[in-house]
CHARMM internal coordinates of N, CA and C (Angstrom, degrees):
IC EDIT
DIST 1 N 1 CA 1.4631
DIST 1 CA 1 C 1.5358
ANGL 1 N 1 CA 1 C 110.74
DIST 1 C 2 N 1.2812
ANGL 1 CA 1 C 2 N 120.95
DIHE 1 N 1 CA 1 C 2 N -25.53
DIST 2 N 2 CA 1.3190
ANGL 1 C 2 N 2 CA 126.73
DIHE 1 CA 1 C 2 N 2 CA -158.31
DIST 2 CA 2 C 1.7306
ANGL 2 N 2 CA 2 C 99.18
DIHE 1 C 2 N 2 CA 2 C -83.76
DIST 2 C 3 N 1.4570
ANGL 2 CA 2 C 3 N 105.20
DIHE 2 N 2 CA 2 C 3 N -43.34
DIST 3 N 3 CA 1.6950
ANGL 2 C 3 N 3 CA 115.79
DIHE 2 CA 2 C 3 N 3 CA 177.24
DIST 3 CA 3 C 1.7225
ANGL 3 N 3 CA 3 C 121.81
DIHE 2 C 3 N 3 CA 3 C -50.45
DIST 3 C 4 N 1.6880
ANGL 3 CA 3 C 4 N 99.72
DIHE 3 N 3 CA 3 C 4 N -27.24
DIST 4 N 4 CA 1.2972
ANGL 3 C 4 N 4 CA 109.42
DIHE 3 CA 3 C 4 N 4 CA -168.97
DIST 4 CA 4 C 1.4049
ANGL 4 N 4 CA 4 C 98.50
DIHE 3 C 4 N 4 CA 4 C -92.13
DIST 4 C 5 N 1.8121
ANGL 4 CA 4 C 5 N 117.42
DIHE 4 N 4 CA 4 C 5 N -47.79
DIST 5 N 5 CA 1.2660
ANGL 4 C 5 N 5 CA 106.15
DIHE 4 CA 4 C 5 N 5 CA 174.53
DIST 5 CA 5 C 1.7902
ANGL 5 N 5 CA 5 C 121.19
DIHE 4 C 5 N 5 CA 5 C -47.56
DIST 5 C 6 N 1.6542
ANGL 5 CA 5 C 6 N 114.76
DIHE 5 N 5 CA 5 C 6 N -41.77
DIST 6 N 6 CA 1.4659
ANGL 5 C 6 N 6 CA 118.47
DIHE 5 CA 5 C 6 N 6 CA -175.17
DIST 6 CA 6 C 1.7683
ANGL 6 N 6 CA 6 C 102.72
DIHE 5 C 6 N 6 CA 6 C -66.90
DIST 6 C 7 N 1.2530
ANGL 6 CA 6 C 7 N 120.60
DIHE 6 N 6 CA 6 C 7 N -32.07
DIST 7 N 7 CA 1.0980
ANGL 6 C 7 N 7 CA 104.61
DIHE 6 CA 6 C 7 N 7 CA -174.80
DIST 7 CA 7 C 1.8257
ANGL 7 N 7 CA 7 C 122.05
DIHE 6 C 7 N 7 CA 7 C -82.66
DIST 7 C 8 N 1.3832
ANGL 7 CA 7 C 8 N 96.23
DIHE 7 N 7 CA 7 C 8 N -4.91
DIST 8 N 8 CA 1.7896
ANGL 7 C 8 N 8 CA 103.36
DIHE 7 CA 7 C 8 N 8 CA 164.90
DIST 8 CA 8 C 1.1108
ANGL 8 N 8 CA 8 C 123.20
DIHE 7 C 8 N 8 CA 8 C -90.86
DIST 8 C 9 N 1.7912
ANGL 8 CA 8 C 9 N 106.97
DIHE 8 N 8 CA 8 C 9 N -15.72
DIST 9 N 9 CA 1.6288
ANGL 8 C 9 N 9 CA 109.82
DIHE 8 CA 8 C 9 N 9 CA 168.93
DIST 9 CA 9 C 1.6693
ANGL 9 N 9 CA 9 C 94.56
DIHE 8 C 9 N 9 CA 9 C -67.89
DIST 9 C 10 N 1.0686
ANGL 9 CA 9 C 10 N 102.21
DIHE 9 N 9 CA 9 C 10 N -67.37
DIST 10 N 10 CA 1.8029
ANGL 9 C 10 N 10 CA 114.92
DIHE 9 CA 9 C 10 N 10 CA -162.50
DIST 10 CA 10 C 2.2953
ANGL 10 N 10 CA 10 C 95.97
DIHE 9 C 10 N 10 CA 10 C -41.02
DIST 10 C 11 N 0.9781
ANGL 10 CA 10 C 11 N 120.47
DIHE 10 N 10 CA 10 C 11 N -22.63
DIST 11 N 11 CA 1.2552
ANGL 10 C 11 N 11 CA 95.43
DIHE 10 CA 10 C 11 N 11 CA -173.37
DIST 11 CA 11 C 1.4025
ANGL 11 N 11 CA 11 C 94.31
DIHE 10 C 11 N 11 CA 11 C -118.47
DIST 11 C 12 N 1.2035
ANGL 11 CA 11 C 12 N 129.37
DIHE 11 N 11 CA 11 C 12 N 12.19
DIST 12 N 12 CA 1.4687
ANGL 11 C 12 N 12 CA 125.70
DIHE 11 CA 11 C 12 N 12 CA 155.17
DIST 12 CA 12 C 1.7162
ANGL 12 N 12 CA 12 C 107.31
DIHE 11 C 12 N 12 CA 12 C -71.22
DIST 12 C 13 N 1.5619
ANGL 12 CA 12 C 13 N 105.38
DIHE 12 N 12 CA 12 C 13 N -47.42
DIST 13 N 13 CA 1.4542
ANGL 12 C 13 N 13 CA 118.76
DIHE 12 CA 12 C 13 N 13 CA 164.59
DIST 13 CA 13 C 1.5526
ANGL 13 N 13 CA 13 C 127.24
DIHE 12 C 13 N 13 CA 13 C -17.18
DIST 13 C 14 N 1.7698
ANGL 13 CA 13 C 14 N 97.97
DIHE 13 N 13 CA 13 C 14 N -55.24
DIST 14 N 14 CA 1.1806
ANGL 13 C 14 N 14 CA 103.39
DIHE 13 CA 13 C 14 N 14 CA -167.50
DIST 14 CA 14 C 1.3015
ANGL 14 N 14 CA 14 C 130.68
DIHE 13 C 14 N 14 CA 14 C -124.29
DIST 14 C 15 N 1.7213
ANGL 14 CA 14 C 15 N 95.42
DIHE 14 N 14 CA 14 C 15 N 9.06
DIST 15 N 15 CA 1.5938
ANGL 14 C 15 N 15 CA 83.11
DIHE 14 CA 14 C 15 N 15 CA 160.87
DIST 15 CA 15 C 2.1177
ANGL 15 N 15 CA 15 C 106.92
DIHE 14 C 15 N 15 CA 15 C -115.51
DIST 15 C 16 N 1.3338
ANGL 15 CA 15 C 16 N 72.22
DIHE 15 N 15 CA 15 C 16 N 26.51
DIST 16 N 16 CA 1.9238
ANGL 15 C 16 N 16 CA 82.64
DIHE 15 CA 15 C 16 N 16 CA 149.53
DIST 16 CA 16 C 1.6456
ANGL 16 N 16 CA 16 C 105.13
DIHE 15 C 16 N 16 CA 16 C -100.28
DIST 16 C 17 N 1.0715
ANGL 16 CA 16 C 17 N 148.05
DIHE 16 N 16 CA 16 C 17 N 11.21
DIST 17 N 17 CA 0.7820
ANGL 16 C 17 N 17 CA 161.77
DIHE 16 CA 16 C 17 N 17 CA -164.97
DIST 17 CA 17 C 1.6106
ANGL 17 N 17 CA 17 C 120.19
DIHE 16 C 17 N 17 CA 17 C -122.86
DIST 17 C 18 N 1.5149
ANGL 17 CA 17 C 18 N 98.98
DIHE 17 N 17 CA 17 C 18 N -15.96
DIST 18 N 18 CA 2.2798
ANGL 17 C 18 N 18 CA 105.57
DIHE 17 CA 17 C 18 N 18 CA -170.82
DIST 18 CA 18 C 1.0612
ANGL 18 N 18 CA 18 C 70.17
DIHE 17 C 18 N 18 CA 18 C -94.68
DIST 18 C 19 N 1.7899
ANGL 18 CA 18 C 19 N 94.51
DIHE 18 N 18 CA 18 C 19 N 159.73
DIST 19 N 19 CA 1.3648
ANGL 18 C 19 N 19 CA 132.21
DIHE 18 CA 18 C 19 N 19 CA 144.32
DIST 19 CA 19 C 1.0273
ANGL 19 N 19 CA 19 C 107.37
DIHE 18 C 19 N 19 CA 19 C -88.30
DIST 19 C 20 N 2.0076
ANGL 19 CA 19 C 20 N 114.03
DIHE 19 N 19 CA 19 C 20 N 118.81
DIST 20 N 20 CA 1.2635
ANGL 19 C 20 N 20 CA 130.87
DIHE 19 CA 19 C 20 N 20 CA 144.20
DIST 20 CA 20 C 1.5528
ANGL 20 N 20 CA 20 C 113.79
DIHE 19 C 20 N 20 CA 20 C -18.93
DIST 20 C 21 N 1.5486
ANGL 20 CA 20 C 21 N 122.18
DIHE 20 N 20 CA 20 C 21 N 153.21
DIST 21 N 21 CA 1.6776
ANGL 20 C 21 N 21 CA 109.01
DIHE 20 CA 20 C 21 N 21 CA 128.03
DIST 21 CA 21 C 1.6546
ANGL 21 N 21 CA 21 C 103.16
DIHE 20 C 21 N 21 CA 21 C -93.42
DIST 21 C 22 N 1.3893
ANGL 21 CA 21 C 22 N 109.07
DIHE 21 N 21 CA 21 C 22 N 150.21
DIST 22 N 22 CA 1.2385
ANGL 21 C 22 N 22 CA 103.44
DIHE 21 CA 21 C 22 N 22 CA 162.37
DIST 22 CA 22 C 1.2584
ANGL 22 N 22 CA 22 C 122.24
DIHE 21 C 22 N 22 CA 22 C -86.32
DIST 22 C 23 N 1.3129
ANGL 22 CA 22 C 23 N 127.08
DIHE 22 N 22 CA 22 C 23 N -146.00
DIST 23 N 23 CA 2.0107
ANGL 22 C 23 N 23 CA 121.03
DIHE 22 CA 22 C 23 N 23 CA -153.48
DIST 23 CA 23 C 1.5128
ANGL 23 N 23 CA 23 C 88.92
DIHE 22 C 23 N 23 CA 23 C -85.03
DIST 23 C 24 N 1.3080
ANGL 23 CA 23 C 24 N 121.83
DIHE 23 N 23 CA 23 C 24 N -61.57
DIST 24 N 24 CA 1.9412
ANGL 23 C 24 N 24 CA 117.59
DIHE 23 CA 23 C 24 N 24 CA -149.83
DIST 24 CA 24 C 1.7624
ANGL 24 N 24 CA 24 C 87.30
DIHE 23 C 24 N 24 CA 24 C -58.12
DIST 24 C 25 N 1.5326
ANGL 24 CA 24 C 25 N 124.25
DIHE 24 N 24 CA 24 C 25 N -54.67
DIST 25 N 25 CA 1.6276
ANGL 24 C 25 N 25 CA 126.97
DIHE 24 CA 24 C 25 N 25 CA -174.68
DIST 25 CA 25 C 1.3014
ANGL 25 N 25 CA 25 C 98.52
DIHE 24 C 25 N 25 CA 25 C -52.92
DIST 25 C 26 N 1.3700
ANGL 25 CA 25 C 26 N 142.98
DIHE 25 N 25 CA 25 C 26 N -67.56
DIST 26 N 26 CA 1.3237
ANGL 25 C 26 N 26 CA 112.88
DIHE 25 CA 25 C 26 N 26 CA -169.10
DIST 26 CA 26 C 1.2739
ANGL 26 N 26 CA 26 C 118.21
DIHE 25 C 26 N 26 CA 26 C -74.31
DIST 26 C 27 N 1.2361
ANGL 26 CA 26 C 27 N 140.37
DIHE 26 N 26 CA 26 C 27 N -3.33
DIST 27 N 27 CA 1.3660
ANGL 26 C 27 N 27 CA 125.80
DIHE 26 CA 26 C 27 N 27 CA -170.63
DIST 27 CA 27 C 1.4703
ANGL 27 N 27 CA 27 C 108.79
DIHE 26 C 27 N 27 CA 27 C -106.28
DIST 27 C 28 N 2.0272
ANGL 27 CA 27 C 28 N 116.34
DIHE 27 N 27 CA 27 C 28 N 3.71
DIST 28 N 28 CA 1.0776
ANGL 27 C 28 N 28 CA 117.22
DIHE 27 CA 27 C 28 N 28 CA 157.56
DIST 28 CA 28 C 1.6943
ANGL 28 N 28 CA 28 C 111.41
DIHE 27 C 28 N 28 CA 28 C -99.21
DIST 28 C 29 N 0.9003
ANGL 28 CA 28 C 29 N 128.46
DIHE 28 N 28 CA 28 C 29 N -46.10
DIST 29 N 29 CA 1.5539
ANGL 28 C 29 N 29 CA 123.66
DIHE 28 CA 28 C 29 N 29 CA 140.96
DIST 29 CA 29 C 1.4581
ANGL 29 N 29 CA 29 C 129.26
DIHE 28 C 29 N 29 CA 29 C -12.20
DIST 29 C 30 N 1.4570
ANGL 29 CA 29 C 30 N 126.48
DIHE 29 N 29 CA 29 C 30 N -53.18
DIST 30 N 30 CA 0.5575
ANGL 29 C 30 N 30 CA 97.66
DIHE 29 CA 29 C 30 N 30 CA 131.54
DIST 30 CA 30 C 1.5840
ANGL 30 N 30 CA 30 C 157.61
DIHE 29 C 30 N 30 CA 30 C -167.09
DIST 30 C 31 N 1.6961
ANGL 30 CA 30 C 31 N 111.62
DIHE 30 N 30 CA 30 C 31 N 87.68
DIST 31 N 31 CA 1.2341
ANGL 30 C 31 N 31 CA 137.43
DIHE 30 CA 30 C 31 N 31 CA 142.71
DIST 31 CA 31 C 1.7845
ANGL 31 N 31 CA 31 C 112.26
DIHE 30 C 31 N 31 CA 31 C -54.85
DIST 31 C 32 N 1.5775
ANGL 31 CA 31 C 32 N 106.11
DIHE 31 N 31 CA 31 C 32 N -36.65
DIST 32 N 32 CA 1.3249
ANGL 31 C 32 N 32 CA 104.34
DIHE 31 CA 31 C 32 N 32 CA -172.29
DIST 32 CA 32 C 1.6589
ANGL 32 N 32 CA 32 C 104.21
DIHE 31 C 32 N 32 CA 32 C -79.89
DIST 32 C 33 N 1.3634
ANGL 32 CA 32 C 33 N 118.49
DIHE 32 N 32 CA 32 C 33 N -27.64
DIST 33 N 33 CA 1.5172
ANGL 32 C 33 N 33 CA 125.97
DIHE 32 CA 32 C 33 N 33 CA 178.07
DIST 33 CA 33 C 1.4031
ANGL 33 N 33 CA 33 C 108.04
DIHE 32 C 33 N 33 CA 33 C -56.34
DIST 33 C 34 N 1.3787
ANGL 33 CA 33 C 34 N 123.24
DIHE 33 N 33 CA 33 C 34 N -57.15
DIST 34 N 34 CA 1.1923
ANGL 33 C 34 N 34 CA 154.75
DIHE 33 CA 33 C 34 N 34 CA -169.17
DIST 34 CA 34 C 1.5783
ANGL 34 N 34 CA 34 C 106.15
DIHE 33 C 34 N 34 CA 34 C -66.99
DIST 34 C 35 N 1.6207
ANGL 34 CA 34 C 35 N 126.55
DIHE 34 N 34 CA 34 C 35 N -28.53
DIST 35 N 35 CA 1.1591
ANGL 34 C 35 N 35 CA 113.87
DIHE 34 CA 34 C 35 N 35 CA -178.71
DIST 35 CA 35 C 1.6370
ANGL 35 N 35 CA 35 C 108.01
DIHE 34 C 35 N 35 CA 35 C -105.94
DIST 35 C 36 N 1.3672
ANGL 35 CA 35 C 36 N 105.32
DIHE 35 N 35 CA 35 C 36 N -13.67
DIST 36 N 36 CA 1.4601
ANGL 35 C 36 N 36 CA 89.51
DIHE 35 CA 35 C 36 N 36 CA 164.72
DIST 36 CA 36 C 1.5174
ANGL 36 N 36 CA 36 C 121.91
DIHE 35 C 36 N 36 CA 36 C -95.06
DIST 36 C 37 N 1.2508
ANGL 36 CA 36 C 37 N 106.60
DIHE 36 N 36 CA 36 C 37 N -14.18
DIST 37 N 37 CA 1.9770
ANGL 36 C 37 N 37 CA 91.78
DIHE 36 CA 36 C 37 N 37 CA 168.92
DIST 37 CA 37 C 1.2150
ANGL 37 N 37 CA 37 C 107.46
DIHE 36 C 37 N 37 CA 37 C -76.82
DIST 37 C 38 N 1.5051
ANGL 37 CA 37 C 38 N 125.27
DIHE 37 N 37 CA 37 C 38 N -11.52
DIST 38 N 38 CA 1.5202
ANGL 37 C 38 N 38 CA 113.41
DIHE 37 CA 37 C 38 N 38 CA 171.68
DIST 38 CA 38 C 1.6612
ANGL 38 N 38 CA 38 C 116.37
DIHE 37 C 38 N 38 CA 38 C -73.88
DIST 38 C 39 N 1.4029
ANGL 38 CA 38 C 39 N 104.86
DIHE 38 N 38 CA 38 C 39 N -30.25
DIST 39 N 39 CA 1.3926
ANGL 38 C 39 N 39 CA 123.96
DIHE 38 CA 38 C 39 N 39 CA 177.55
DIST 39 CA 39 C 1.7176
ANGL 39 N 39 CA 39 C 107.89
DIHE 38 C 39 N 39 CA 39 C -50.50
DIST 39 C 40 N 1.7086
ANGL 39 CA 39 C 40 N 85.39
DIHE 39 N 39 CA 39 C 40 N -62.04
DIST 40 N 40 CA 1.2445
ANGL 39 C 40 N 40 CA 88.80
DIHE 39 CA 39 C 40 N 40 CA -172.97
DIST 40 CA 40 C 1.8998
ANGL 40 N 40 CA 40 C 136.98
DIHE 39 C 40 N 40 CA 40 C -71.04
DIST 40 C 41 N 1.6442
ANGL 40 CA 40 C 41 N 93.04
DIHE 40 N 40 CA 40 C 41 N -6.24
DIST 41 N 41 CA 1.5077
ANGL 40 C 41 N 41 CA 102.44
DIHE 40 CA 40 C 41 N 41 CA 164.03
DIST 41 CA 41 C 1.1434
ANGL 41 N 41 CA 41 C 117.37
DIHE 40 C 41 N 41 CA 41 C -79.58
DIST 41 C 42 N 1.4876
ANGL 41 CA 41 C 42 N 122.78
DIHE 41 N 41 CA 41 C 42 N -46.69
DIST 42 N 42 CA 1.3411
ANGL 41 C 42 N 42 CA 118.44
DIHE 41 CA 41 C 42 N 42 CA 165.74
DIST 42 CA 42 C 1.3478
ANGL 42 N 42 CA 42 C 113.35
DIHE 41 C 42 N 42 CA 42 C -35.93
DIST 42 C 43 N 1.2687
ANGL 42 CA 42 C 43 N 124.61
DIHE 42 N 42 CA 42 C 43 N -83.99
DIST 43 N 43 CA 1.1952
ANGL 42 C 43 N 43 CA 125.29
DIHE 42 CA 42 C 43 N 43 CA 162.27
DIST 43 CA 43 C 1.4746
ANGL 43 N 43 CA 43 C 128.72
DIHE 42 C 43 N 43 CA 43 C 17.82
DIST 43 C 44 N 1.2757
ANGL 43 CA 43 C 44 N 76.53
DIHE 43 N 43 CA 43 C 44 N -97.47
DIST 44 N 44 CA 1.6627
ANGL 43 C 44 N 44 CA 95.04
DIHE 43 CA 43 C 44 N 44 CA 168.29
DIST 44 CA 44 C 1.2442
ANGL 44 N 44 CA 44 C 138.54
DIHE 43 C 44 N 44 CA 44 C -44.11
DIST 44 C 45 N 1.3094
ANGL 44 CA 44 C 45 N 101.24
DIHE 44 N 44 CA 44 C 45 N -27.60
DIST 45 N 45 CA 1.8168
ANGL 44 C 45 N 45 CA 121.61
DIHE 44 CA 44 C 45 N 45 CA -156.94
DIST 45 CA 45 C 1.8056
ANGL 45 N 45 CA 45 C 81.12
DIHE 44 C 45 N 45 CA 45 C -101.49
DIST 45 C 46 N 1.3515
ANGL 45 CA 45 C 46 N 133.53
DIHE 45 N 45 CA 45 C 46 N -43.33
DIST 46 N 46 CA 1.3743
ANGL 45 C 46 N 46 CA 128.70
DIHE 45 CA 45 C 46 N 46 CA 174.71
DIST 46 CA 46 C 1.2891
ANGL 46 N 46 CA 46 C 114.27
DIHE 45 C 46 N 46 CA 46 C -70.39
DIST 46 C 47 N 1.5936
ANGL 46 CA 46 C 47 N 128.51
DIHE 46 N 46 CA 46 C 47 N 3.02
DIST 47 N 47 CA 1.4968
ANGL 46 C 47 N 47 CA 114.60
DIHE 46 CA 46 C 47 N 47 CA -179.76
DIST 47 CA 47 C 1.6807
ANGL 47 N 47 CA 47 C 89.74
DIHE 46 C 47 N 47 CA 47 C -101.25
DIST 47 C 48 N 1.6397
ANGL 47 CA 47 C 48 N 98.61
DIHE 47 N 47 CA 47 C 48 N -30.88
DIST 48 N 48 CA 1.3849
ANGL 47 C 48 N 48 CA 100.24
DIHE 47 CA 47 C 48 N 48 CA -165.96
DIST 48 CA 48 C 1.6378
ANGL 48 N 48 CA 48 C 114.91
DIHE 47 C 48 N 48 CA 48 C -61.93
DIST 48 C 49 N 1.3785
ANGL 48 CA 48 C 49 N 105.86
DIHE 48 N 48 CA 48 C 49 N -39.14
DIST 49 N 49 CA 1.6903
ANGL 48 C 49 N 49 CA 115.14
DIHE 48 CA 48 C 49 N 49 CA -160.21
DIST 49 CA 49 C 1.8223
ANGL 49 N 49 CA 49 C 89.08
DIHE 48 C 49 N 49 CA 49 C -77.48
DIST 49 C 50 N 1.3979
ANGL 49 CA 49 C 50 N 125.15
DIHE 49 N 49 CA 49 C 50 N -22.33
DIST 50 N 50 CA 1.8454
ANGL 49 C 50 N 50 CA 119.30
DIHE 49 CA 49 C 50 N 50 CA 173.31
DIST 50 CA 50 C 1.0271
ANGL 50 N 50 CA 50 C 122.96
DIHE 49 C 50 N 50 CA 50 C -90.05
DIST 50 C 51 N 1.3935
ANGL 50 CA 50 C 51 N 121.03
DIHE 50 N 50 CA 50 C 51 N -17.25
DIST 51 N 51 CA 1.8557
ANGL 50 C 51 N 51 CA 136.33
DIHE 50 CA 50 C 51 N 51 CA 153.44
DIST 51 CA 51 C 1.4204
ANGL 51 N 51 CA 51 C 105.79
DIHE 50 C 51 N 51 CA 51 C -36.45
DIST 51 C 52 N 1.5363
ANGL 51 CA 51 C 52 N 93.02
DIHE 51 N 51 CA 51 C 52 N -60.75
DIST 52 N 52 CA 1.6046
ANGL 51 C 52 N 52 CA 130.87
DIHE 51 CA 51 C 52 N 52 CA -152.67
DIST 52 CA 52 C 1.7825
ANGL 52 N 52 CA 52 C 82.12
DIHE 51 C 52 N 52 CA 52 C -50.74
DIST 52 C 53 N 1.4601
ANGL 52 CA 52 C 53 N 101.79
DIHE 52 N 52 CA 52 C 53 N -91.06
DIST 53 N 53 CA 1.5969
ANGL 52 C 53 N 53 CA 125.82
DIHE 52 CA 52 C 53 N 53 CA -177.05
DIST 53 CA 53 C 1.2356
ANGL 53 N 53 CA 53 C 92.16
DIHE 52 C 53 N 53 CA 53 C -15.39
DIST 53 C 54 N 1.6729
ANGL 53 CA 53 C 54 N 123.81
DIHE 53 N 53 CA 53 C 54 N -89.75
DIST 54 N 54 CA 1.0273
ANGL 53 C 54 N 54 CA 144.81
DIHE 53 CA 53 C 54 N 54 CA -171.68
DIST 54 CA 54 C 1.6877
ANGL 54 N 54 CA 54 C 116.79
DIHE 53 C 54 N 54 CA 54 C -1.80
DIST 54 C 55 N 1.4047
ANGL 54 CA 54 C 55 N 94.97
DIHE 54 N 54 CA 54 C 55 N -65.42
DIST 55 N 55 CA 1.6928
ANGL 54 C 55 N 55 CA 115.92
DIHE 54 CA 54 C 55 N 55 CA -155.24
DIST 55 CA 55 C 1.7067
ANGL 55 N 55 CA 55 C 84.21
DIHE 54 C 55 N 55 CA 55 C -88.75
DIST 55 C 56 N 1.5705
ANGL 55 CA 55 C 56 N 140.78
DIHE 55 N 55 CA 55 C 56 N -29.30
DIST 56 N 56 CA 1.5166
ANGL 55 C 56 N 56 CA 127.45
DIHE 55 CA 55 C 56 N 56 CA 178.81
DIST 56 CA 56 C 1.5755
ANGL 56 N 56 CA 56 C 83.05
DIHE 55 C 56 N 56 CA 56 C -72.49
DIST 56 C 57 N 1.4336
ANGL 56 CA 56 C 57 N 144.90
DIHE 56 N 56 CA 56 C 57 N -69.87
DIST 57 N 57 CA 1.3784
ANGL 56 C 57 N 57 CA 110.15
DIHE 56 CA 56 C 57 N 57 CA -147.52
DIST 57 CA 57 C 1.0648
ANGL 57 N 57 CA 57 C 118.76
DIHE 56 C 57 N 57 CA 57 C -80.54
DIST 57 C 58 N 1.1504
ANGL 57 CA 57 C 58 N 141.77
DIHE 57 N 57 CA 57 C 58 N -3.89
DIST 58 N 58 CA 1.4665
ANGL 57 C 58 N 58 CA 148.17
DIHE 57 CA 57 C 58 N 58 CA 150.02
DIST 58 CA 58 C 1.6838
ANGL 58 N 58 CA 58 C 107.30
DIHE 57 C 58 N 58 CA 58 C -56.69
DIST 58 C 59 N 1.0803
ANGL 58 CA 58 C 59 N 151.62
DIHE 58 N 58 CA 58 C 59 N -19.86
DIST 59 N 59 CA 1.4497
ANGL 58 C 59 N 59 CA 154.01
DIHE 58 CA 58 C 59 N 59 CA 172.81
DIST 59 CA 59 C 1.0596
ANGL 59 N 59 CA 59 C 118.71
DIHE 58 C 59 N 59 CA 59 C -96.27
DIST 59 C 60 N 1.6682
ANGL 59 CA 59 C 60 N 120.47
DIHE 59 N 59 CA 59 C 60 N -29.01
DIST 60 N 60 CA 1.2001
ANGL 59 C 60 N 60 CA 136.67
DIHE 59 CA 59 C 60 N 60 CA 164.85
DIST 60 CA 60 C 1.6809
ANGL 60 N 60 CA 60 C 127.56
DIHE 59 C 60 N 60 CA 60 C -60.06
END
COOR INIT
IC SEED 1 N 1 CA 1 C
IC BUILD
């Protein structure tokens, strides 16, 4: 019990210790998070839907 208590001191420790972002940094953070997983579905979803094509007219 004593290990678990020291180990909640020790990470009380240290995230007195992070740097925050504050409001304008996180809310461009993330907009920027947010625009590349959109990126990256597109993406994806356009290699996927010419795979797709691809492999029907070749079977066809």
């Amino acid at each position: 019990m004593q290990r678990l208590v020291n180990f909640l001191k020790d990470v009380s420790r240290e995230m007195k210790k992070v740097s925050w972002p504050k409001g304008k940094e996180l809310y461009r953070y993330t907009l920027t998070v947010l625009a590349t997983v959109a990126f990256a579905a597109v993406f994806f979803s356009v290699v996927d839907l010419g795979i797709s094509s691809l492999i029907r007219f070749i079977l066809e």
